[in-house]
C-alpha positions, 0 to 999 in steps of 0.5 A: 292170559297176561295182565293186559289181555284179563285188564282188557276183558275187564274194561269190555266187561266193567268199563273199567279196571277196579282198583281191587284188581291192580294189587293181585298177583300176576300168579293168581290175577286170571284166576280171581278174575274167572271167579269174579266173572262167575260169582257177581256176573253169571247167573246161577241157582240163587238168581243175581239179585237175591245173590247180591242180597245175601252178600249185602247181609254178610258185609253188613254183619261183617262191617266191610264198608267195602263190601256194603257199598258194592254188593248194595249198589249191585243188588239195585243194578239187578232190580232190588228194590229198597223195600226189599234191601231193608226187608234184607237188612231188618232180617240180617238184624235180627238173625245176627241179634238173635245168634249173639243172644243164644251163643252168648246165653249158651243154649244147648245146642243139642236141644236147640237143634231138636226143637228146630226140626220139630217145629219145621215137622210141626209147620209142615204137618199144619199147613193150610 
């Protein structure tokens, strides 16, 4: 497919040709395309919505200002709500918190791990 036939499909899709795409090799521009169309528009086992969460707590953790803007206003396009964005985003925060502590501290990995799995077989066996 050539640069106009995929700038075309993303006007059909989008309404528009995202600058992002205009940089992109002539090379590589179909296939980013085909994995931008299956990554942010089919649905797949993690629904769209929850996807979009995920890849908001990345860009936050990554500060890509880019990232944050797109995945933040995409996430409320496929219904997320802004409790659940700040649910998201107050558990971003603490798991990136919590892995700067135990990296920084350098915790045993080995025993970490250990305790992981018997508290995840504590929990299991003491569920109500």
């Amino acid at each position: 497919m050539n640069r106009e036939k995929i700038y075309q499909e993303m006007k059909e899709t989008l309404g528009l040709v995202p600058v992002m795409f205009t940089t992109i090799p002539d090379s590589t521009l179909e296939l980013e395309w085909d994995l931008f169309k299956k990554l942010q528009l089919e649905e797949g086992p993690i629904p769209l919505k929850y996807r979009e969460l995920i890849g908001l707590a990345t860009a936050a953790v990554t500060r890509c200002k880019y990232c944050t803007v797109f995945h933040y206003e995409v996430a409320k396009l496929h219904g997320a709500t802004d409790e659940e964005i700040e649910d998201a985003m107050h558990f971003t925060k603490a798991s990136s918190g919590w892995s700067a502590y135990v990296n920084g501290m350098q915790v045993d990995y080995e025993q970490f791990k250990a305790e992981v799995k018997e508290i995840v077989q504590y929990v299991k066996n003491h569920k109500k």
